[in-house]
N, C-alpha and C positions, 0 to 999 in steps of 0.2 A: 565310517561311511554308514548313512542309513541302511536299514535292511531292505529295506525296497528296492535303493539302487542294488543295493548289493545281488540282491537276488536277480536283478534284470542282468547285471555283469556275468554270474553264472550260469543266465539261462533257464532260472530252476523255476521261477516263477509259478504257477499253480499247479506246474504238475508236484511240484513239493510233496512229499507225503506230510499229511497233517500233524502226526505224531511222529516227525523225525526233531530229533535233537541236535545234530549238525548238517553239514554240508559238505559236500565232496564234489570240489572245483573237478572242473575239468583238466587233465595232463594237457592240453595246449594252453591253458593261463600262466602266465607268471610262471617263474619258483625264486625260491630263496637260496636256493643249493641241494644239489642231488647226492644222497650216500650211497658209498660204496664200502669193500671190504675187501681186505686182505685173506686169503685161504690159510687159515690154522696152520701151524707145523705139527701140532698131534692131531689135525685132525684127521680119523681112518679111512677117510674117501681118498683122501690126497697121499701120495706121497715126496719126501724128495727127492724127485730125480728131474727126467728129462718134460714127463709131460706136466709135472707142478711149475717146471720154469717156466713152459710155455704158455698156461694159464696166467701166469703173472705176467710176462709181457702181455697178454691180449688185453689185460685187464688195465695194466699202463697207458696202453693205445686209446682206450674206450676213456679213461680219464681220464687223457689228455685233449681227447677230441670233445669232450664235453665244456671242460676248464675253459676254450676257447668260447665259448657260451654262459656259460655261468658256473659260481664257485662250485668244488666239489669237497665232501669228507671225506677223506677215507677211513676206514676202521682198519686198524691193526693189532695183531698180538704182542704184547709189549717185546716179547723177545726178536721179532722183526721190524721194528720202528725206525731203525737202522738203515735198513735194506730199504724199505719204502722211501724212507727222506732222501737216501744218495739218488733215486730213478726221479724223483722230480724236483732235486734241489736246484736245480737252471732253467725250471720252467715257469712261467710267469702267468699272461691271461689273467684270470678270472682267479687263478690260483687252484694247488688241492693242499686242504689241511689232513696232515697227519695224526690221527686222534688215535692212545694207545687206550687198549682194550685189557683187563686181566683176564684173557680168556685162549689157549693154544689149539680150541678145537671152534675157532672162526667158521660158519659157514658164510661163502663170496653171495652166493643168489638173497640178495638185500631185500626182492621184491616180497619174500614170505617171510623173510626174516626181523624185519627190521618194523619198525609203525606206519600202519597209515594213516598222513595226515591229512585232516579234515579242519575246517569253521565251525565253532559254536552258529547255532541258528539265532539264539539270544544278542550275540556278542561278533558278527560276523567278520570284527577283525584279530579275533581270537583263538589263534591256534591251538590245537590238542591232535593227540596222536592215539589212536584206536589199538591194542596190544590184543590182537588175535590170537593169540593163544598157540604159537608153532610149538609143533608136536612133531616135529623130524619129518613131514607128508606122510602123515598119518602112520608113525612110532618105525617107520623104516631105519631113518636115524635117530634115535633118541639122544636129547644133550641136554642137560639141564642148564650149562651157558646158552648154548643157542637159546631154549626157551625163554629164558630170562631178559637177553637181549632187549628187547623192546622196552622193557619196565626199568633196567640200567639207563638205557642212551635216553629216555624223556626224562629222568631222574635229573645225568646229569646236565641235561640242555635245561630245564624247569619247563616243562611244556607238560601242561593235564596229562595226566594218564586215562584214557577212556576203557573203560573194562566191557567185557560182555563174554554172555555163554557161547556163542559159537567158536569154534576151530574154521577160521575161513586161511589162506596163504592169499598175497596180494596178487601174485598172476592169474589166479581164479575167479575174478569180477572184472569185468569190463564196463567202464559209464559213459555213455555221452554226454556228459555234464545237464543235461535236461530231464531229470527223470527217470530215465531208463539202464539198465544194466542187463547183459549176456551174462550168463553165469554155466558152469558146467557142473552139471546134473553127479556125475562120476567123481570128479572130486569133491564137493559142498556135500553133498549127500549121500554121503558114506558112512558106515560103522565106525572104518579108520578114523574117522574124524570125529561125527556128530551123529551115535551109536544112540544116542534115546531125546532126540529133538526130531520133530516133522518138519515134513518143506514149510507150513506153514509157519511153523512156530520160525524157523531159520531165517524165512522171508521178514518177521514184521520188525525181526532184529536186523538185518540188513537197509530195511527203511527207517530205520529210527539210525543206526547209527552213519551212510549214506546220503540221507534226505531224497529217498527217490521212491518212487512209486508203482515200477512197474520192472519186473523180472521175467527175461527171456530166457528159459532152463533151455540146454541143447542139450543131448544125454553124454558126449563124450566117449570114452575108453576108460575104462579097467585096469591098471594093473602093466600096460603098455609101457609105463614111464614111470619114475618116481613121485610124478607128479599126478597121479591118475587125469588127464590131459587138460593143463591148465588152458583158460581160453585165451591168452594172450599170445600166444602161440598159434591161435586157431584162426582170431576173430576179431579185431578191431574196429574201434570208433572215430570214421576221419573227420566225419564232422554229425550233429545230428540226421537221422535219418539217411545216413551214407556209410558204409561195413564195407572192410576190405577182409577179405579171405585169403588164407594161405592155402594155395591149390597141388596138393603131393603131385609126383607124377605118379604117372598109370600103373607105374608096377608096384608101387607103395602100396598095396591092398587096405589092410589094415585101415590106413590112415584117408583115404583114400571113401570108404564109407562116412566114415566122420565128417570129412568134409560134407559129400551130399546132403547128409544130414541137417548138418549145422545151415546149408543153401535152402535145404527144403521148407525149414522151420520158420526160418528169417521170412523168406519170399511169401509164405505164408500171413507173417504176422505184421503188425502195424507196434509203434513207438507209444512210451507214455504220452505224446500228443496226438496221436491217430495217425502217423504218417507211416506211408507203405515205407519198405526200406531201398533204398537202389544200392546193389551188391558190385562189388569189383572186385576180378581175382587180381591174386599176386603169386605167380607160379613159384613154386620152390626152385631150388637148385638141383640138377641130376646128380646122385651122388657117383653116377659113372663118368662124368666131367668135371669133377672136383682130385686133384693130388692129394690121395690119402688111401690107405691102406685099412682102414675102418669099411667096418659096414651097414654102421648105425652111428648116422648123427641126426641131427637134427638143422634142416638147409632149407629154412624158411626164413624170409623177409619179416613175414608180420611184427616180429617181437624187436621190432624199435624202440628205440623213446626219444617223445618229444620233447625237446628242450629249448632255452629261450631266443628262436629266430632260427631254430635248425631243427633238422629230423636226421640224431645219433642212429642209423642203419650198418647192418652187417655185410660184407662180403665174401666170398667161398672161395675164390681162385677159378672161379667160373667165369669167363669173362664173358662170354654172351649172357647168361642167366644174370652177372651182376648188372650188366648194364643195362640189363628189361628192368630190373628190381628198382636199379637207380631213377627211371627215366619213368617209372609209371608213380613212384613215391613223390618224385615233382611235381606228375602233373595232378597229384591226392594235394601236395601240398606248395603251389607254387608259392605262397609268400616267406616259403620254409628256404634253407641253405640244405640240399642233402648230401652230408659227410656219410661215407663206409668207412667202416672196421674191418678188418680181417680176422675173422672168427677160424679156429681150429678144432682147438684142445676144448673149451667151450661149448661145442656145435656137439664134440663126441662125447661130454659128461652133461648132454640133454639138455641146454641153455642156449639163451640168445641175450642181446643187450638188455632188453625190459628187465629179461630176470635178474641180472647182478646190480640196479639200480633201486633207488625208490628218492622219489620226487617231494623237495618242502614246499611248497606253492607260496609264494610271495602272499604277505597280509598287505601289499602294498597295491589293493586293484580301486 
């Protein structure tokens, strides 16, 4: 496809940053297939018993409600390829391929883990995969598989390896495919991470490898999460110059600041096109209406993924909260189908859908 059309399909058209070298569709275009991943059996977050079961059923759920949508990979550790093929050998769809991995300390959260794929600007029906440089969120877990990951799976698909100095995780930028990216100040900008680069220097690499042109810093939280507060979680992009927020409830303190913040800054600011933003909440779940004996999850909507002709969303067991969740996600995305998940074991090791996926965007637009 010309670059011109190509560029008007994206949306990216002048806001382009000048000196970007690809392009980063939009998560509502196309995909080719979304990965996923199996939880290590050595790896030391997990272990096996009751709550590594239940992470893998939730994870079968989310892959199978995807598969009705478009194909899916999974990654697995050779020594459970086993176990993974018996839970979807009768399942059909879209399909999910089983892809073994030599690695027993698998991390599932794909979105940091795994490449982000991008378009050459030269070549825009040319995929390549950006290897960020995971660093366990910043050396909490350190794994030299995990790290590697990225530069194995483009290896063995043959898809470019795109290298660069930053430490970014993929739940930590958000784009509306036109320009613009939320990003969060607390994780990109941290020691953990990126300990002798400036915002700027962080920024012109994020436009180069991106193709976008203008960066919305929220400052985030600290040290709250593993993830020092990725913004996918916080702050999404429904369509240009349109942000859906995820709204703790009241006694959430903490989080609770964050939010305002992140409303203050937005309402504030204008898009790489000039446009003011119009904001919509999406209340979290009460964690005192949810069946669970935990007292730290994470019972927010925002961290969906869009997939082709649906919007993959979680549920709590909250049945008023899911069906506010369910019924305001429609009307963000009426030409969407919106499927829930049932999130648990997931919700209490700090994750939502976005996070255990990561999206191929079809070269086919």
């Amino acid at each position: 496809m010309h670059l011109f059309l190509f560029q008007i399909c994206l949306g990216i058209g002048a806001a382009m940053a000048a000196d970007s070298d690809f392009i980063m569709p939009d998560e509502g275009l196309p995909h080719a297939r979304t990965i996923m991943a199996w939880p290590g059996s050595n790896n030391p977050n997990y272990q096996e018993d009751g709550s590594l079961a239940e992470m893998k059923n939730e994870l079968t759920a989310i892959a199978q409600a995807i598969a009705d949508f478009e194909p899916v990979t999974l990654l697995v550790g050779s020594d459970q390829v086993s176990d993974a093929q018996r839970r979807f050998q009768n399942y059909s769809h879209y399909g999910v391929e089983i892809k073994a991995m030599n690695m027993d300390d698998l991390e599932p959260w794909m979105r940091d883990v795994a490449p982000t794929f991008v378009f050459s600007k030269e070549s825009p029906s040319s995929l390549h995969g950006i290897d960020f440089n995971f660093n366990g969120w910043g050396g909490r877990y350190p794994s030299i598989n995990n790290s590697q990951l990225a530069r194995r799976f483009l290896n063995d698909h043959q898809i470019p390896r795109v290298t660069t100095s930053v430490v970014v995780e993929g739940g930590a930028l958000e784009t509306d495919g036109e320009g613009t990216v939320i990003a969060t100040e607390s994780s990109i900008l941290n020691p953990n991470r990126n300990p002798d680069m400036s915002r700027e220097a962080i920024e012109k690499e994020i436009y180069r490898l991106w193709g976008v042109s203008k960066i919305i810093w929220v400052p985030g939280v600290r040290d709250e999460d593993i993830t020092d507060a990725h913004i996918d979680s916080l702050a999404r992009f429904v369509a240009p110059g349109k942000v859906v927020l995820s709204r703790p409830t009241p006694d959430n303190k903490e989080w609770t600041t964050v939010y305002n913040e992140i409303k203050h800054i937005l309402s504030e600011a204008t898009d790489a096109k000039d446009r003011a933003f119009k904001i919509v909440d999406l209340p979290e779940a009460d964690i005192n209406d949810v069946n669970t004996t935990e007292t730290d999850m994470v019972l927010g909507y925002v961290n969906y993924l869009l997939v082709n002709g649906a919007v993959i969303a979680p549920r709590f067991g909250s049945g008023k909260s899911d069906t506010k969740a369910k019924d305001i996600l429609q009307t963000l995305f009426p030409e969407r189908e919106v499927v829930q998940v049932y999130l648990n074991e997931i919700a209490v090791n700090g994750g939502g859908i976005h996070c255990m996926t990561q999206q191929i965007p079809s070269s086919n637009l």
